[in-house]
BAFIFI-507909 format. One line per field, with one value per residue: residue number from 1; residue in one letter; chain; x, z, y of N, C-alpha, C in turn. Coordinates in steps of 0.1 Angstrom, whole numbers, m for minus. Each point is the difference from the previous one (the first is absolute). Example, Ala and Ser with C-alpha at 12.3 -4.5 7.8 and 13.67 -1.06 7.14 Angstrom:
nr	1; 2
rest	A; S
kette	A; A
n.u	132; m4
n.w	78; m7
n.v	m57; 11
ca.u	m9; 9
ca.w	0; 0
ca.v	12; 11
c.u	9; m8
c.w	0; 8
c.v	12; 11
This chain:
nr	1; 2; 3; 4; 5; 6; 7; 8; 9; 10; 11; 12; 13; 14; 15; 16; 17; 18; 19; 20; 21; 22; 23; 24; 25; 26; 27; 28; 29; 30; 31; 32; 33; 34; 35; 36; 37; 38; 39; 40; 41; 42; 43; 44; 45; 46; 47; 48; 49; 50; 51; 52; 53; 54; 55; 56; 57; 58; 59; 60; 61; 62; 63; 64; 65; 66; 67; 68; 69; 70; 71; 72; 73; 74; 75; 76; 77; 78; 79; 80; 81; 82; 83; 84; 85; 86; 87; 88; 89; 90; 91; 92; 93; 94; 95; 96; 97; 98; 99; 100; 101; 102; 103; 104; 105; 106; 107; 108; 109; 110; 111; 112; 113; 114; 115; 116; 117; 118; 119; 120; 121; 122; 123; 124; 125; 126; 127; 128; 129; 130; 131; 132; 133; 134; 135; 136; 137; 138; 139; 140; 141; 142; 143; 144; 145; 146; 147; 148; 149; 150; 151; 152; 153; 154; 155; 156; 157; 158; 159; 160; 161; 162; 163; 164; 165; 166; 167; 168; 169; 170; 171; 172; 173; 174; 175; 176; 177; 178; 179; 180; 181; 182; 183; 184; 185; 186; 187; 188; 189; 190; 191; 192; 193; 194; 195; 196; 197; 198; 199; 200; 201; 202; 203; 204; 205; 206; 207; 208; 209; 210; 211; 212; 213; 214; 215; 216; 217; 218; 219; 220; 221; 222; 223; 224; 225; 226; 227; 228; 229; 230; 231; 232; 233; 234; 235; 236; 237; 238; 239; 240; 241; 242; 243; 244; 245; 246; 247; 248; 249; 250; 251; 252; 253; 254; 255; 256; 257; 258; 259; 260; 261; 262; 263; 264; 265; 266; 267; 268; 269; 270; 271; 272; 273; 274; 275; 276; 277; 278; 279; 280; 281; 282; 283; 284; 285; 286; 287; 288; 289; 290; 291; 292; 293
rest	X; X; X; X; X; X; X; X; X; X; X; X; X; X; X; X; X; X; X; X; X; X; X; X; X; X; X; X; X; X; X; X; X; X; X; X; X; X; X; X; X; X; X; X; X; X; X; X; X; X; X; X; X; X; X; X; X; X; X; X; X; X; X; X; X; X; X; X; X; X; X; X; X; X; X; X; X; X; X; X; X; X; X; X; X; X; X; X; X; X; X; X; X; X; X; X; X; X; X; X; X; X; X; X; X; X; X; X; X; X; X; X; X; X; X; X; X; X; X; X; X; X; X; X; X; X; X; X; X; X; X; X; X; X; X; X; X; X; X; X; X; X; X; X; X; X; X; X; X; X; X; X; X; X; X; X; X; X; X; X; X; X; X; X; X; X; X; X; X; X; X; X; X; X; X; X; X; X; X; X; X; X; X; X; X; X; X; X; X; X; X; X; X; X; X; X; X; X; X; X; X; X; X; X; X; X; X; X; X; X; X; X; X; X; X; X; X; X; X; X; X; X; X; X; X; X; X; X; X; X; X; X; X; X; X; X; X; X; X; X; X; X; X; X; X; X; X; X; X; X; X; X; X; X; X; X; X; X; X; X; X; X; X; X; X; X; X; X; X; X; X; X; X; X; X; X; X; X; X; X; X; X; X; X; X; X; X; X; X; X; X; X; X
kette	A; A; A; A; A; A; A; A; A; A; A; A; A; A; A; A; A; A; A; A; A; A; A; A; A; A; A; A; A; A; A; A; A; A; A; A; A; A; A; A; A; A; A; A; A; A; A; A; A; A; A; A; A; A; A; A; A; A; A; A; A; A; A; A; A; A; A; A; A; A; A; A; A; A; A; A; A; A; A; A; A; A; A; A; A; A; A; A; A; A; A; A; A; A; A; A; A; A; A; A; A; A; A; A; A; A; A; A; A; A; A; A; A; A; A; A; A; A; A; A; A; A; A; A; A; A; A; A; A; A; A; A; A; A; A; A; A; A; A; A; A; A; A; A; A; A; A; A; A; A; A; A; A; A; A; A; A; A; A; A; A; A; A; A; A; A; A; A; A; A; A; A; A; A; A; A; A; A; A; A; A; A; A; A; A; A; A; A; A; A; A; A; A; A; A; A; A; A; A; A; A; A; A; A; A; A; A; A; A; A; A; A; A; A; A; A; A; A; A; A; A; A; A; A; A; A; A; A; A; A; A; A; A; A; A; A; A; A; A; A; A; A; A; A; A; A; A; A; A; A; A; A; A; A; A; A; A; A; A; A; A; A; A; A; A; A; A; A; A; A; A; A; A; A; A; A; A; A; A; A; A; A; A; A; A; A; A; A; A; A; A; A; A
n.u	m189; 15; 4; m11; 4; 11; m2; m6; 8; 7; m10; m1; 13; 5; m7; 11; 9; m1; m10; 7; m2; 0; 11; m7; m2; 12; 0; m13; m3; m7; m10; m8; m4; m2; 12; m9; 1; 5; m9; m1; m7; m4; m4; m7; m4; m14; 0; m9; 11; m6; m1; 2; m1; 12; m1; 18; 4; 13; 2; 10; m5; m6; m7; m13; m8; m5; m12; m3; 15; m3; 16; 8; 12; 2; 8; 8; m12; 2; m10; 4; 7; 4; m6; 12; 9; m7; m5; 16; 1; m6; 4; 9; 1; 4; m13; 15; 8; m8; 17; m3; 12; m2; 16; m4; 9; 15; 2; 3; m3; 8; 2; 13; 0; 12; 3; 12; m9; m11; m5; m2; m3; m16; m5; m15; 3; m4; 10; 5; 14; 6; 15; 0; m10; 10; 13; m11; m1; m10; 11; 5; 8; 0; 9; 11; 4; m1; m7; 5; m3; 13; m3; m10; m13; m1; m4; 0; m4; 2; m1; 15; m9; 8; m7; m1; m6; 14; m6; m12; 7; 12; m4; m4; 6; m11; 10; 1; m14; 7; m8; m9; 4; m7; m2; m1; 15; m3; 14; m1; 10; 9; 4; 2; 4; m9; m5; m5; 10; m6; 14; 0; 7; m18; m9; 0; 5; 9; m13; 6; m11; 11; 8; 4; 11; m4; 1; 12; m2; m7; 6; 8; m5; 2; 12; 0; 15; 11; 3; 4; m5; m4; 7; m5; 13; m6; m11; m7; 6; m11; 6; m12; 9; 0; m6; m5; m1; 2; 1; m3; m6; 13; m5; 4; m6; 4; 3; 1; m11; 1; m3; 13; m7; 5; m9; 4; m12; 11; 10; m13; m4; 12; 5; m12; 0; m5; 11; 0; m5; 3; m3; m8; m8; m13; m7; 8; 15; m7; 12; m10; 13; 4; 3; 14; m3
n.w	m15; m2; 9; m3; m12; 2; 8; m8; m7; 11; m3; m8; m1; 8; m9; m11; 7; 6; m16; m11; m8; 11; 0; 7; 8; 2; m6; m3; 8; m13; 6; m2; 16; 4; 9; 6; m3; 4; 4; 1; m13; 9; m7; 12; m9; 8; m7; 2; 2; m9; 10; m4; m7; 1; m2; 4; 14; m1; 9; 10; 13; m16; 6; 0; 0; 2; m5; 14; m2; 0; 6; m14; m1; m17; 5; m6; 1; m6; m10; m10; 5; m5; m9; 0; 6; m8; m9; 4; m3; m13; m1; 11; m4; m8; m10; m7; 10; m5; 3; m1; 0; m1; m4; 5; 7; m5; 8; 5; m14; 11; m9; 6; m6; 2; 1; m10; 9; m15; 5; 15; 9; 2; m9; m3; m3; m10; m6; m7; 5; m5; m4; m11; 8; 8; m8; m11; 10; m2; 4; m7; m6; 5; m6; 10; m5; 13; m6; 10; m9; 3; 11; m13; 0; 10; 13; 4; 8; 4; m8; m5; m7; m9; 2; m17; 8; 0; 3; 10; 3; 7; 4; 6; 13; m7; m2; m4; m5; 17; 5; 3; 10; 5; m1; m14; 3; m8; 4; m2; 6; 11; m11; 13; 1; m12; 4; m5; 10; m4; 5; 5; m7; 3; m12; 3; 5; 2; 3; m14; m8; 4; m11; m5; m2; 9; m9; 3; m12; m4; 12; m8; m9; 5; 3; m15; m2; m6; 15; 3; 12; m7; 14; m12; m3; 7; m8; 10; 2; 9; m3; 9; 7; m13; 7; m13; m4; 15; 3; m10; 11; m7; m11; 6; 6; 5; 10; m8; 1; m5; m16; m7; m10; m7; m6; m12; 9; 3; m4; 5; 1; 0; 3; 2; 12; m7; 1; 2; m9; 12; m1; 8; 13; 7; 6; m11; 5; m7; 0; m8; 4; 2; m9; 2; m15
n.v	314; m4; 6; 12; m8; 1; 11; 5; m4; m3; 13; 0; m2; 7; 13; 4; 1; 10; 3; m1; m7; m6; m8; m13; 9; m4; 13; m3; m11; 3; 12; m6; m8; 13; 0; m4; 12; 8; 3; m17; 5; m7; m6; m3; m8; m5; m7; 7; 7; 8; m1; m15; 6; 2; 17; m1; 10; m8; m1; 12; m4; m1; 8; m4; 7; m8; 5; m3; 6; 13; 9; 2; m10; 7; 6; m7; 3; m12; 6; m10; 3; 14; 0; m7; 10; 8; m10; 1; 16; m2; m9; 5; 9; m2; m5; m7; 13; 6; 1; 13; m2; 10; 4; 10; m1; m1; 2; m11; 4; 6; 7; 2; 14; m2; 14; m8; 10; 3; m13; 3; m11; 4; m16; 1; m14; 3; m5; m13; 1; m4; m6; m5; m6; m1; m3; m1; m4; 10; 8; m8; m8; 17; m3; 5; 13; 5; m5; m5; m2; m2; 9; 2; m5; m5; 4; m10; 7; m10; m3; m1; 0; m8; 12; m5; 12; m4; m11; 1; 9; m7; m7; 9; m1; m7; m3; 12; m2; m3; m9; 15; 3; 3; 14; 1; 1; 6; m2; 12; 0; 14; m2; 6; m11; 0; 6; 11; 6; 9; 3; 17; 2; m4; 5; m16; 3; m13; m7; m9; m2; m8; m1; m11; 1; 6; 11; 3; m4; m12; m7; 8; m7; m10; 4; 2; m11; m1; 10; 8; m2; m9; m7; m3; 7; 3; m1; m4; m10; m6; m12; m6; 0; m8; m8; m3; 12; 7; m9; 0; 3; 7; 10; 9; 7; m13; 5; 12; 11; 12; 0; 7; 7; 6; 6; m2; 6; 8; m7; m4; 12; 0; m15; m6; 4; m3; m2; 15; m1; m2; m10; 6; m4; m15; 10; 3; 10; 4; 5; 14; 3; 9; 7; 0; 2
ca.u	m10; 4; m1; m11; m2; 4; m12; m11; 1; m1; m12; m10; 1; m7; m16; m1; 5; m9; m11; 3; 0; 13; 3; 4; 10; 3; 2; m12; m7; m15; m13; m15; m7; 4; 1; m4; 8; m5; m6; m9; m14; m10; m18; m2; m15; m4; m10; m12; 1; 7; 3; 18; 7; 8; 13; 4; 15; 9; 2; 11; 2; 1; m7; m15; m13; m9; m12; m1; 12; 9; 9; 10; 10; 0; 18; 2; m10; m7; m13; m6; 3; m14; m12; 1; m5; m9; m12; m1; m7; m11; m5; m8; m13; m11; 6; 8; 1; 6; 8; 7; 9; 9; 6; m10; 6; 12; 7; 18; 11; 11; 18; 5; 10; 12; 10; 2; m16; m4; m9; 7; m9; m9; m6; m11; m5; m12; 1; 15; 7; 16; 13; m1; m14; 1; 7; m3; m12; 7; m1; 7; 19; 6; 12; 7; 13; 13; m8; 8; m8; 10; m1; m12; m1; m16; m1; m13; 4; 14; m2; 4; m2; 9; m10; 11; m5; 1; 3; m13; m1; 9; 3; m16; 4; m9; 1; 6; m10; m8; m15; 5; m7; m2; 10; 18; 7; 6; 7; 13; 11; 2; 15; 7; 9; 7; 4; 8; m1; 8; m3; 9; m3; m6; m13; m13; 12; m11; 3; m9; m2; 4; m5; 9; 7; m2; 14; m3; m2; m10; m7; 3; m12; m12; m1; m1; 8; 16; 1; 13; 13; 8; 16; m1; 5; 1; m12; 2; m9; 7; m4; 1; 8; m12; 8; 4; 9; 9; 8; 11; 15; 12; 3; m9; m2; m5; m13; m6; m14; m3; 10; m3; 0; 0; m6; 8; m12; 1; 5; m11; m9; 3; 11; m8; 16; m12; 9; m3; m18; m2; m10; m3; 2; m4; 9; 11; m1; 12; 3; 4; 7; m5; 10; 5; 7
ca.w	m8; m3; 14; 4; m9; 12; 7; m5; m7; 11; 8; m11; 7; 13; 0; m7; 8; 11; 1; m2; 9; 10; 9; 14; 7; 10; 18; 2; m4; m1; 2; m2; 9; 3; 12; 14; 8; 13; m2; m16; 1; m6; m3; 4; m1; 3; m10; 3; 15; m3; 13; 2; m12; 6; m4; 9; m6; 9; 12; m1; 8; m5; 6; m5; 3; m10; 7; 3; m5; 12; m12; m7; m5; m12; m9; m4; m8; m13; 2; 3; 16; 9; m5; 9; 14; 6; 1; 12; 20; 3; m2; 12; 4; m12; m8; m13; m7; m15; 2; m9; 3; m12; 2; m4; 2; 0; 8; 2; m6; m7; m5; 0; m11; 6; m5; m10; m12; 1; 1; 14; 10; 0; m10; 4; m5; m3; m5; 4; m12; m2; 6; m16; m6; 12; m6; m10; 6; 11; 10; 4; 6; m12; 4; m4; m11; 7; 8; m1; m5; 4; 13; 2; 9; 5; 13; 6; 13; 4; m16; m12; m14; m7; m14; m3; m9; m12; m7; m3; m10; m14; m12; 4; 3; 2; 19; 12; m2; 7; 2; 13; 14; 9; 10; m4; m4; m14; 6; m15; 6; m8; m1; 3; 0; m12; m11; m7; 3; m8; 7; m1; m9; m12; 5; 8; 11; 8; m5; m12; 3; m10; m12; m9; m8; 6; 5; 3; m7; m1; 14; 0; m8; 10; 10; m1; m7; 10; 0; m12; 11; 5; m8; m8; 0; 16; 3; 7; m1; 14; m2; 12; m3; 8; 6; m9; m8; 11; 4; m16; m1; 0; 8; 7; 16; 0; 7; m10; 0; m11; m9; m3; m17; m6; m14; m4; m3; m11; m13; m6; m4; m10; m5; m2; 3; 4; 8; 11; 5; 4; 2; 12; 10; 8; 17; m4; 4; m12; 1; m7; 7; m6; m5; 10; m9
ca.v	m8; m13; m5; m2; m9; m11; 1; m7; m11; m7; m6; m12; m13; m5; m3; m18; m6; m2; m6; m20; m11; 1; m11; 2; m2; m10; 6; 1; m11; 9; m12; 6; 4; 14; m1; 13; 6; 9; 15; m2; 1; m15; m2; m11; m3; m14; m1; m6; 7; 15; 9; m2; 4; 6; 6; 1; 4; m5; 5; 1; m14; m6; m7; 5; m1; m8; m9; m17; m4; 12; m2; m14; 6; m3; 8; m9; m14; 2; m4; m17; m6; 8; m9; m13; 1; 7; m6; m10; 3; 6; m16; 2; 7; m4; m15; 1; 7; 6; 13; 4; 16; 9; 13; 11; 13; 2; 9; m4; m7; 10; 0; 11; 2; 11; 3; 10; m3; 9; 1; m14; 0; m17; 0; m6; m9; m6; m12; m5; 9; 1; 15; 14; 4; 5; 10; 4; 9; 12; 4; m14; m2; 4; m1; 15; 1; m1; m13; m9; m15; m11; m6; m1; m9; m3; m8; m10; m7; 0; m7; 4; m11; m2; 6; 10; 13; 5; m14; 3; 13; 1; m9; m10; m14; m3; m9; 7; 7; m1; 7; 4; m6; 9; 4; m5; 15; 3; 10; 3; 10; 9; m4; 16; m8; 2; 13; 3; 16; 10; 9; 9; 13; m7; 10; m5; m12; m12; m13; m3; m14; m10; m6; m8; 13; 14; 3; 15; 15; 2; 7; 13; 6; m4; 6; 11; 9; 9; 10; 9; 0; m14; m1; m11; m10; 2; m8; m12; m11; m3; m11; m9; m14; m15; m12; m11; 10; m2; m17; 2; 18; m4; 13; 11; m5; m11; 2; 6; m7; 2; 3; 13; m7; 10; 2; 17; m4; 10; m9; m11; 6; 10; m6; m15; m12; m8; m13; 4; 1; m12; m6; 0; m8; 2; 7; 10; 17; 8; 15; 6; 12; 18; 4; 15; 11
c.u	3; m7; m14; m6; 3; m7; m14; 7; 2; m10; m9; 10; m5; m15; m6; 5; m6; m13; 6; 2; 14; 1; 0; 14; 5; 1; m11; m11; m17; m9; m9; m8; 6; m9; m6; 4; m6; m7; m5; m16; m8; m11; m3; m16; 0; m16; m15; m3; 2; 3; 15; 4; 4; 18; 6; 15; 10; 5; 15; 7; m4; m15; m17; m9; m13; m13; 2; 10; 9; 10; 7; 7; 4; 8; 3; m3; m10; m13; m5; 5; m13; m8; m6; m5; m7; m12; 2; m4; m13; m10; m9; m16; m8; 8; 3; m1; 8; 7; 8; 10; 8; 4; m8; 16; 13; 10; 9; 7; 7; 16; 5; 17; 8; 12; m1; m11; m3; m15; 2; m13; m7; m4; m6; m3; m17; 0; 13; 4; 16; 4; m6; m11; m4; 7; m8; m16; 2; 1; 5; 10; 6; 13; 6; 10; 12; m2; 12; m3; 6; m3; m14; m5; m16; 0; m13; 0; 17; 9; 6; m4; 12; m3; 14; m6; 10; 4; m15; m5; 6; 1; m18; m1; m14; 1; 0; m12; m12; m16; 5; m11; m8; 14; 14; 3; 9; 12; 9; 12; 3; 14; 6; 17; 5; m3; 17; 7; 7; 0; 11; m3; m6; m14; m6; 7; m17; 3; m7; 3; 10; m4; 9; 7; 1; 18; 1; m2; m17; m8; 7; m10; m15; m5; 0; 8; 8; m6; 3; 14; 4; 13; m5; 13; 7; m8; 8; m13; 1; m9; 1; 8; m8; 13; 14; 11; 5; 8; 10; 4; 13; 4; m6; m3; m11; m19; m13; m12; m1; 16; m3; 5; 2; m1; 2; m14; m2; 5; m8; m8; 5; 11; m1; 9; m14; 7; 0; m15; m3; m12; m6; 0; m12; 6; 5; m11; 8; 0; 11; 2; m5; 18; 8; m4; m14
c.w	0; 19; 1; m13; 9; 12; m2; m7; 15; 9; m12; 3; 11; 6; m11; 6; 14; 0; m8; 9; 8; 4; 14; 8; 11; 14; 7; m3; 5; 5; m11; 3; 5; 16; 6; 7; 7; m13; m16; 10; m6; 0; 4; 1; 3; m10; 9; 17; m2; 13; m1; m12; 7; m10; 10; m5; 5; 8; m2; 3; m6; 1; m9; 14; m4; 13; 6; 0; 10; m9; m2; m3; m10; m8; m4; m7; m15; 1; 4; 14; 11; m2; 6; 14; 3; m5; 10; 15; m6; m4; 17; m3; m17; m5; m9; m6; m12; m1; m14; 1; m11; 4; m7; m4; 1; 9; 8; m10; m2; 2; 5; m6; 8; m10; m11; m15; 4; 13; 14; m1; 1; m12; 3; m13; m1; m2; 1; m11; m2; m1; m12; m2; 15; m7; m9; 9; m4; 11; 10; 5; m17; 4; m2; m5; 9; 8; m3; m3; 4; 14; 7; 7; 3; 7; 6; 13; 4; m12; m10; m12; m9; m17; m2; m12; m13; m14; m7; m8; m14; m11; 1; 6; 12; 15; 10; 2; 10; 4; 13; 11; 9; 13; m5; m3; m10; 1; m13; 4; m12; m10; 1; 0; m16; m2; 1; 8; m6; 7; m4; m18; m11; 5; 7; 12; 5; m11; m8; 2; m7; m7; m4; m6; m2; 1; 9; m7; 2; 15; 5; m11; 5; 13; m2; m7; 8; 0; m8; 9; m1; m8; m4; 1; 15; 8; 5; 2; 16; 1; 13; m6; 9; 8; m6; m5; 5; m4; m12; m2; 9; 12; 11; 10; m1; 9; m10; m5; m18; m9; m4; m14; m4; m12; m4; m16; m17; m8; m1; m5; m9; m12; m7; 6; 7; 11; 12; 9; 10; 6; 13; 9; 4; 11; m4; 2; m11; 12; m8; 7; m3; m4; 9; m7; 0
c.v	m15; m6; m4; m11; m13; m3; m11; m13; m6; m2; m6; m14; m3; m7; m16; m11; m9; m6; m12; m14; 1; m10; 0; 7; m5; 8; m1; m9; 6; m14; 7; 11; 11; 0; 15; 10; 12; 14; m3; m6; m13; 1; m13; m3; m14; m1; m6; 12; 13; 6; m3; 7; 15; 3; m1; 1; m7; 9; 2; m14; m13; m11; 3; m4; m9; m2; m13; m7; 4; 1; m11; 13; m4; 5; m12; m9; 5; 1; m8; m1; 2; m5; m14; 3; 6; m11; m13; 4; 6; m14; 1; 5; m5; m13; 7; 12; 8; 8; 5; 12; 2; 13; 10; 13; m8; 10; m5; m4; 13; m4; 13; 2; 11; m2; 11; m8; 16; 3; m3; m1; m15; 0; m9; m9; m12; m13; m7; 13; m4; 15; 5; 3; 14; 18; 2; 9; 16; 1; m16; 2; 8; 4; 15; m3; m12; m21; m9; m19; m9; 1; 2; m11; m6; m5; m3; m4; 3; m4; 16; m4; 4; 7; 8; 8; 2; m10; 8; 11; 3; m15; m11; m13; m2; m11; 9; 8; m6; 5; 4; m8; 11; 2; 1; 13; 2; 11; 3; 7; 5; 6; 10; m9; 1; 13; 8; 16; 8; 15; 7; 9; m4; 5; m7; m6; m10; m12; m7; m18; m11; m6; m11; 8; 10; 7; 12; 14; m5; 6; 13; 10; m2; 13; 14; 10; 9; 15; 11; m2; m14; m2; m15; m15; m2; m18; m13; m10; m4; m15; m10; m15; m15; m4; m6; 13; 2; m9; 5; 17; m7; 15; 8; m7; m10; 5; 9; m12; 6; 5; 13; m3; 19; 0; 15; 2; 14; m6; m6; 10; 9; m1; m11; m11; m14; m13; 7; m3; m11; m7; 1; m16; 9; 13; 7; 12; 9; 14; 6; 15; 9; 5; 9; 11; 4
């Protein structure tokens, strides 16, 4: 109940959030004018000539079709551009004429979302949209249990943008609440790097999500809770050593990539020896043996 309260209290931020006023952001200098793009739909009328008044779709190649004009090519360009050029080649054939273009149909503005979201795929945008008005959609950038926020990201082109999803979510850091661009990729990796494995004599063997202070009795209850066969104070901890922890072991074989921690996991559950309970690490593998007896 508490989770799913939480739940909702983060998406009513969001959605208040996302529609308040927002400061520019500097990753992204906005125009106005909403640029041209492939497989959107124009209304192009010449006032006084209805034969010229012509729907027409952008072409994959970026290109239209026009009466007396042959094609132009218009990905790129704002209305008013078009506008310009087209009563400049149709000045040929009539005096001062009256061009009017307007987007009838939206359909290159998409974004696409990979990863660890509930949702992959294309999302077809109507309008400008930012990252949280982007997340508070359905069926948006809804994030999974397991979404790693710190090496999330958004790429543009050849272009990493410097968006730090968790300045954004977690403390509402409105700079980092870029307007998206067409074609940009909203990547969320997956943090199979923090969790948590719990394997050997526990009802669910596999793996539970890290938390801040996650110990090991709590991802041995997570997981389901000790067998009747587990030799409890048997349980081991198998922790990958960084770089940096390495360098300050004195003992053991200098080459060893991980540490072995032994936790005598029955005096914590049965003894309250709570100094035993240790705090998990990112990676860590608990194994809890099976008894000889």
């Amino acid at each position: 109940m508490r989770s799913k309260l939480t739940y909702l209290i983060t998406v009513l931020f969001l959605v208040l959030l996302c529609f308040s006023k927002i400061p520019d952001c500097p990753l992204y200098a906005q125009t106005d004018d909403y640029k041209i793009g492939a497989e959107d739909v124009l209304q192009i009328s010449v006032w006084g000539n209805e034969n010229l008044n012509q729907e027409v779709i952008v072409r994959p190649d970026g290109k239209i079709s026009f009466p007396l004009v042959n094609d132009i090519k218009v990905i790129g360009l704002t209305t008013t551009k078009l506008r310009d050029i087209l009563t400049e080649r149709l000045t040929s054939f009539m005096s001062n004429p009256e061009v009017a273009v307007i987007v009838k149909n939206i359909n290159s503005y998409k974004v696409y979302v990979m990863g660890a979201v509930t949702s992959q795929g294309v999302i077809n945008l109507k309008s400008k949209t930012n990252l949280l008005q982007l997340m508070a959609m359905t069926g948006g950038l809804a994030l999974a249990e397991n979404a790693d926020l710190k090496r999330a990201c958004i790429l543009r082109g050849k272009n990493r943008l410097p968006v730090d999803f968790e300045k954004l979510i977690h403390e509402g850091d409105a700079s980092q609440n870029i307007d998206l661009l067409p074609d940009d990729v909203i990547y969320v990796p997956d943090s199979f790097a923090n969790r948590i494995t719990v394997i050997g004599e526990v009802k669910l063997p596999g793996t539970v999500t890290y938390k801040d202070g996650i110990t090991v009795l709590d991802a041995v209850l997570m997981a389901g809770g000790p067998t009747d066969d587990a030799n409890l104070n048997g349980t081991k901890i198998v922790r990958k050593i960084s770089p940096q922890g390495k360098a300050l072991l004195r003992k053991g074989n200098p080459e060893s990539t991980s540490q072995l921690i032994r936790v005598r996991l029955k005096d914590i559950m049965e003894k309250g020896k709570l100094e035993e309970n240790i705090r998990l690490e990112p990676g860590d593998t608990i194994h809890i043996p099976a008894s000889i007896f």
